[in-house]
N, C-alpha and C positions, 0 to 999 in steps of 0.2 A: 668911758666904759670900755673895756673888753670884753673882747668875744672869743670864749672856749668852746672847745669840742670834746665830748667825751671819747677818750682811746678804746673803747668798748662796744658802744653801741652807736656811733656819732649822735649821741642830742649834743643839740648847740643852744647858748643860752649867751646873756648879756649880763657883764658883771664887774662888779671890784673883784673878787676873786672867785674862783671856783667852789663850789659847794665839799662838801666831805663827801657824801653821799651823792648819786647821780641820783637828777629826779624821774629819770627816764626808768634804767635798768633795776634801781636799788640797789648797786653795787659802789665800794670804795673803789673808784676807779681814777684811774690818772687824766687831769683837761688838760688839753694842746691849747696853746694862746693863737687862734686864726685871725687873729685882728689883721685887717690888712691895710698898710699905710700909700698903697700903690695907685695912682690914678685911675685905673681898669677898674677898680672897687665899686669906682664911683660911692653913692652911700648905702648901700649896703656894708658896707665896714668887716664884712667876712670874705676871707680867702677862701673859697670854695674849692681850689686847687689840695687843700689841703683836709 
């Protein structure tokens, strides 16, 4: 799974891909891929950096 963030409002959500629609704002907004492949992660699997 990946983890996007919306460029608008930050909701973060878990997914094969991003929605069209954010389910937060109700806006077509663009998701960041914050999956983070970095040990520091641990499992939480989001870059929060980002």
């Amino acid at each position: 799974m990946t983890e996007w963030k919306c460029s608008d409002c930050g909701y973060s959500m878990s997914g094969d891909k991003p929605p069209e629609v954010c389910p937060s704002c109700q806006h077509k907004c663009e998701f960041i891929d914050v999956t983070c492949y970095i040990p520091e992660c641990k499992e939480e699997g989001r870059d929060y950096r980002l």
